[in-house]
TINU-426850 format. One record per residue: residue number from 1; residue in three letters; x, y, z of N, C-alpha, C in turn. Coordinates in nm, 3 decimals. Each point is the difference from the previous one (the first is absolute). Example, Ala and Ser with C-alpha at 12.3 -4.5 7.8 and 13.67 -1.06 7.14 Angstrom:
BEGIN
  num  residuo      n.X      n.Y      n.Z     ca.X     ca.Y     ca.Z      c.X      c.Y      c.Z
    1      ALA    1.319   -0.569    0.780   -0.089    0.119    0.000    0.090    0.120    0.000
    2      SER   -0.035    0.105   -0.072    0.082    0.119    0.006   -0.077    0.109    0.073
***
This chain:
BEGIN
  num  residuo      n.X      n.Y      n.Z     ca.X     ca.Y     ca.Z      c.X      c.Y      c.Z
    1      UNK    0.084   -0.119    0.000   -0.084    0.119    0.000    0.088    0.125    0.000
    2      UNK   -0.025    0.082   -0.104    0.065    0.130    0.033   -0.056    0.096    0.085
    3      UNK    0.079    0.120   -0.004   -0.015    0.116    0.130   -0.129    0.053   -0.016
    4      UNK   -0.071    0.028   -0.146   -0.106    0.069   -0.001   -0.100   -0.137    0.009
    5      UNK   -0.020   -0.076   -0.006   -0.091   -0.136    0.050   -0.016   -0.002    0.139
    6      UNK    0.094    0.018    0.058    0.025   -0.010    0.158   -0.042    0.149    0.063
    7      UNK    0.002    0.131   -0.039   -0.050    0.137    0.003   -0.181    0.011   -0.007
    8      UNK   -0.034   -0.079   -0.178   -0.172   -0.016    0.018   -0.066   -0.059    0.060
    9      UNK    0.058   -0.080    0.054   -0.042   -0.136    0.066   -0.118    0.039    0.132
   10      UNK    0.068    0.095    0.052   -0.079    0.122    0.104   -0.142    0.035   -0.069
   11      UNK   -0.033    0.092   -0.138   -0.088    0.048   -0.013   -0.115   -0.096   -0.083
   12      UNK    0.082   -0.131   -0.012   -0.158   -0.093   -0.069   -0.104   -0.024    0.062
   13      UNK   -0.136    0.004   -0.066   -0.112   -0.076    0.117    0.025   -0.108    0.036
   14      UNK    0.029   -0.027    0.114   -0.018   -0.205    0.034   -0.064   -0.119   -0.061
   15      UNK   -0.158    0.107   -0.029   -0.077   -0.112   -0.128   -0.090    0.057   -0.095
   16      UNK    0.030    0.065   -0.095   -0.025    0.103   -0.077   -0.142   -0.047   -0.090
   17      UNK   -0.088    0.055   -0.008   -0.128   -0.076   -0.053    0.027   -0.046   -0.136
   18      UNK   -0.083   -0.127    0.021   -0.001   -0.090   -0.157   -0.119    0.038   -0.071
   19      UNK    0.028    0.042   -0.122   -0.077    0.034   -0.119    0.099   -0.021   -0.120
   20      UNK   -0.123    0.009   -0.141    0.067   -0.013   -0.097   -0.024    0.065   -0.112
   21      UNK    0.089    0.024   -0.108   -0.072    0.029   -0.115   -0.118    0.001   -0.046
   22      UNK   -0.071    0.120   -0.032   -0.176   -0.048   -0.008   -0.079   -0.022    0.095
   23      UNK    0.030    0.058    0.132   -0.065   -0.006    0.079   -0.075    0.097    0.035
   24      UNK   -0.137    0.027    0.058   -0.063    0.136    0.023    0.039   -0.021    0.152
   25      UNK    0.062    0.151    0.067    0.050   -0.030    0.094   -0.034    0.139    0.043
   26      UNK    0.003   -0.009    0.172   -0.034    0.196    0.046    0.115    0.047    0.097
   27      UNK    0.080    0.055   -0.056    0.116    0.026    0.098   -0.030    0.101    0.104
   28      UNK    0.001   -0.012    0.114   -0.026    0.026    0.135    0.142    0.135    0.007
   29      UNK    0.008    0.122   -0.049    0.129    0.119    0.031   -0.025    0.090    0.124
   30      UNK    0.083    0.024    0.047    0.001    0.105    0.102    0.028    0.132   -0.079
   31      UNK   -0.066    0.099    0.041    0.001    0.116   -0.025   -0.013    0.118    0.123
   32      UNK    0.147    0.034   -0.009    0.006    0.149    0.099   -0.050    0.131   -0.010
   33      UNK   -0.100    0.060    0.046   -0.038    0.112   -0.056    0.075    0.074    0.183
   34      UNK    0.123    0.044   -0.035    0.010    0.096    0.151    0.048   -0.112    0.122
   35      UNK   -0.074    0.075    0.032    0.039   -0.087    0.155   -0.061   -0.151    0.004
   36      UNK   -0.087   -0.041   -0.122   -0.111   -0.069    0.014    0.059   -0.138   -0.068
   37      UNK   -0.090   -0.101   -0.002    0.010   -0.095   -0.130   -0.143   -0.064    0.015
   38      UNK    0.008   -0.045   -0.122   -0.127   -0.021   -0.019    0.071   -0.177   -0.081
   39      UNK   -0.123   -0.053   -0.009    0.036   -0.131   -0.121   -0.125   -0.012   -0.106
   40      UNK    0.072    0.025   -0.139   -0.078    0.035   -0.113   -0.012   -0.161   -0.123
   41      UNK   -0.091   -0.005    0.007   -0.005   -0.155   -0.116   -0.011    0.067   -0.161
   42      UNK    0.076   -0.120   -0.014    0.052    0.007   -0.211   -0.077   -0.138   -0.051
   43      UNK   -0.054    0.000   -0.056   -0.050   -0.138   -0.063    0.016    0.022   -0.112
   44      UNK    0.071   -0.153   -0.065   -0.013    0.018   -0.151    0.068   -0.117   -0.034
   45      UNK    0.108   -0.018   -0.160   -0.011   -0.118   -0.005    0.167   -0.007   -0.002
   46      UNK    0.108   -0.126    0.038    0.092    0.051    0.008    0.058   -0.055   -0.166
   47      UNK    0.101    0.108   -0.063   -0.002   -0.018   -0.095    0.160   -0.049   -0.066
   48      UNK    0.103    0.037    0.114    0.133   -0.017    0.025    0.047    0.006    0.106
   49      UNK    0.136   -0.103   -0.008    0.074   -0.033    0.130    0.122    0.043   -0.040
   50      UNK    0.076    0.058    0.065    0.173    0.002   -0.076    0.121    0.030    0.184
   51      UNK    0.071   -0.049   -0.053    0.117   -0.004    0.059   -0.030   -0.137    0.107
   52      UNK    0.114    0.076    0.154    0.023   -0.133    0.011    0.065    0.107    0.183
   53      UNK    0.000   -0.093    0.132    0.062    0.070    0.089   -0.081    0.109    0.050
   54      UNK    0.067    0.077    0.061   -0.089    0.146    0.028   -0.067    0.100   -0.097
   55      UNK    0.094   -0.052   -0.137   -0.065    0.087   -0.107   -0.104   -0.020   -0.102
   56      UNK   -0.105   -0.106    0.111   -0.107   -0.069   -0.094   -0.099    0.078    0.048
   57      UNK   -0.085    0.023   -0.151   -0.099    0.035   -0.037   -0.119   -0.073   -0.026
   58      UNK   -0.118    0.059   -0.019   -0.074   -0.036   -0.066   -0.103    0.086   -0.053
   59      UNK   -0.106    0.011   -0.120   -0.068    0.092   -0.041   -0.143   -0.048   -0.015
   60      UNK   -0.052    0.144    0.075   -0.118   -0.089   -0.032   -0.095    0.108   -0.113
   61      UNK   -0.092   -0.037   -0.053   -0.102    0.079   -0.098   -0.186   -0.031    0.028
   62      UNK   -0.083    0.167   -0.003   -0.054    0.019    0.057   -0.060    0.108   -0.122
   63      UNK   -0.141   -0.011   -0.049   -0.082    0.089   -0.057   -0.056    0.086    0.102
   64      UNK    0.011    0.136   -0.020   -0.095    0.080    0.089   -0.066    0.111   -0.097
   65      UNK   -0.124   -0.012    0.040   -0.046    0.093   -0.088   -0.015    0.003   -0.150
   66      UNK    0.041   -0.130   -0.050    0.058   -0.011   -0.118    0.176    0.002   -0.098
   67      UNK    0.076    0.060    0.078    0.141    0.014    0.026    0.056   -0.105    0.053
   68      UNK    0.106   -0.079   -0.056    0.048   -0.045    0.029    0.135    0.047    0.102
   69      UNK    0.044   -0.049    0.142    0.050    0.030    0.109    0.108   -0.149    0.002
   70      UNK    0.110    0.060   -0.010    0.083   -0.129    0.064    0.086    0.076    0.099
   71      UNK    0.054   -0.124    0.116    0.092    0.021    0.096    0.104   -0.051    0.046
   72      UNK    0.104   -0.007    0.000    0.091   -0.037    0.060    0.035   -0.054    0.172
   73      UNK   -0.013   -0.103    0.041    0.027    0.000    0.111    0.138   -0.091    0.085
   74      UNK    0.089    0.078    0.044    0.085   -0.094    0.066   -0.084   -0.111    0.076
   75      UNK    0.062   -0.135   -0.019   -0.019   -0.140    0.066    0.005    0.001    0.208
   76      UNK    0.142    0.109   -0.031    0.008   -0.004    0.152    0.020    0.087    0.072
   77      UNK   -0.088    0.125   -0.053   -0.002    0.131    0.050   -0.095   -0.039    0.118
   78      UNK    0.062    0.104    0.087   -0.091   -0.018    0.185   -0.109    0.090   -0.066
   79      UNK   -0.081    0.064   -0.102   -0.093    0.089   -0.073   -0.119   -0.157   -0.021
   80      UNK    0.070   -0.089   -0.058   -0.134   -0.056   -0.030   -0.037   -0.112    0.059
   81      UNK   -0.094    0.034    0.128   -0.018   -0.108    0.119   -0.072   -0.139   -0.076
   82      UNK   -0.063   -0.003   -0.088   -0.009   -0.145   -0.034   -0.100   -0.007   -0.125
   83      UNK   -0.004   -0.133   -0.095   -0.032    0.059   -0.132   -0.067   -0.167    0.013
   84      UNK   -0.164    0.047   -0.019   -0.092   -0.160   -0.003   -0.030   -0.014   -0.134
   85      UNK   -0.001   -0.109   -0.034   -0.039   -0.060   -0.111   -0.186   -0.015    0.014
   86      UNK   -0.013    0.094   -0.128   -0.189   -0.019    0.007    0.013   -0.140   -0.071
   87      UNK    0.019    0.034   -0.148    0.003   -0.141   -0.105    0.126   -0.035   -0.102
   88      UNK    0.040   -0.111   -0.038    0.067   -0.086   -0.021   -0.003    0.033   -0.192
   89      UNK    0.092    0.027   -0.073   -0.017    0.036   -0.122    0.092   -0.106   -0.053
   90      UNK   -0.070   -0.032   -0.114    0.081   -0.117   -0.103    0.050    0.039   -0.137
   91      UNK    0.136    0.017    0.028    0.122    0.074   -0.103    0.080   -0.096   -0.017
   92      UNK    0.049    0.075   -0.128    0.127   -0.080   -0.095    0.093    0.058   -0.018
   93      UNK    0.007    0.155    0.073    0.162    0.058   -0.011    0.034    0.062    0.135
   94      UNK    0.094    0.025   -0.015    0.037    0.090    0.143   -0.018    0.127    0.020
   95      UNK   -0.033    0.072   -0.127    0.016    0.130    0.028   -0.158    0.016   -0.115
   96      UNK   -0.051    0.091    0.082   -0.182   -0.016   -0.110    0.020    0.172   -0.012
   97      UNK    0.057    0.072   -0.060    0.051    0.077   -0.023   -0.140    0.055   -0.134
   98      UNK   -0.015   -0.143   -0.084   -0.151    0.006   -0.064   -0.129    0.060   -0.032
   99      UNK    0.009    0.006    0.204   -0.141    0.033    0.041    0.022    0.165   -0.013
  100      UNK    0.088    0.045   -0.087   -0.017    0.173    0.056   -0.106    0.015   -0.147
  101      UNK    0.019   -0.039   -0.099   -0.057    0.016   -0.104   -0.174   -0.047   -0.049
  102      UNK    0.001   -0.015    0.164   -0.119   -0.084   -0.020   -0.116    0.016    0.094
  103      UNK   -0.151   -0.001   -0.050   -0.072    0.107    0.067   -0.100   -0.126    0.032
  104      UNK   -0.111    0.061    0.102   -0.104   -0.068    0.035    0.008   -0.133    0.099
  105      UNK   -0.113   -0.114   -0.101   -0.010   -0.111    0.005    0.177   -0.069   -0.073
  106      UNK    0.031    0.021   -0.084    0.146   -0.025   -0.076    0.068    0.015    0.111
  107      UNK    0.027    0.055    0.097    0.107    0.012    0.090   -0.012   -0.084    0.126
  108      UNK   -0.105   -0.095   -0.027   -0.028   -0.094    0.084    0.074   -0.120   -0.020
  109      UNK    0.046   -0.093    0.161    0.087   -0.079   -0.047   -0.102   -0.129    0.084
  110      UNK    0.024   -0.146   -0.055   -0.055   -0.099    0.053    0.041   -0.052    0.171
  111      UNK   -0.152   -0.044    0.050    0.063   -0.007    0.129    0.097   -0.174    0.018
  112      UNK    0.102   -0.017    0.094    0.029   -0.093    0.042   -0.110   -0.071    0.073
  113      UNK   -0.056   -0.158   -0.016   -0.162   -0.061    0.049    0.054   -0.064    0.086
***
């Protein structure tokens, strides 16, 4: 193990929630307004995973209003207290990058039964 393995090792979650590609999922964020915090929900579908260590990500995507909304969220930021799986999506790539081009009912993905 090298020095920076042995350095992150400190800031990983212990058991970081399981989800997957294609999943509709509602990430649970903390949000500071001031002195305050509050915890604000994201639901949507996750659409990419990348990296690896402390510097994992994941993205999720979210119509509002008609607009398409994507987000970025560190894996093991102390920001995002915990991310539930509503439903189970059945994909064939890793990255559905796809779904930006794609509106409605079309942007619907099959559930896992």
């Amino acid at each position: 193990m090298n020095l920076i393995n042995i350095v992150e090792q400190k800031d990983l979650k212990e058991n970081p929630d399981t989800f997957r590609i294609g999943d509709t999922v509602t990430v649970h964020v903390v949000i500071r307004e001031g002195d305050k915090q509050r915890i604000q929900l994201f639901r949507g579908t996750v659409i990419a995973k990348k990296g690896s260590g402390t510097g994992a990500t994941f993205t999720v995507r979210k119509i509002s209003f008609g607009i398409g909304i994507e987000r970025v969220f560190p894996i093991h930021s102390k920001i995002v207290k915990k991310v539930e799986v509503i439903r189970q999506g059945k994909v064939r790539r890793s990255k559905l990058y796809f779904l930006r081009k794609l509106k409605g009912k079309a942007a619907r993905l099959k559930e896992i039964k």
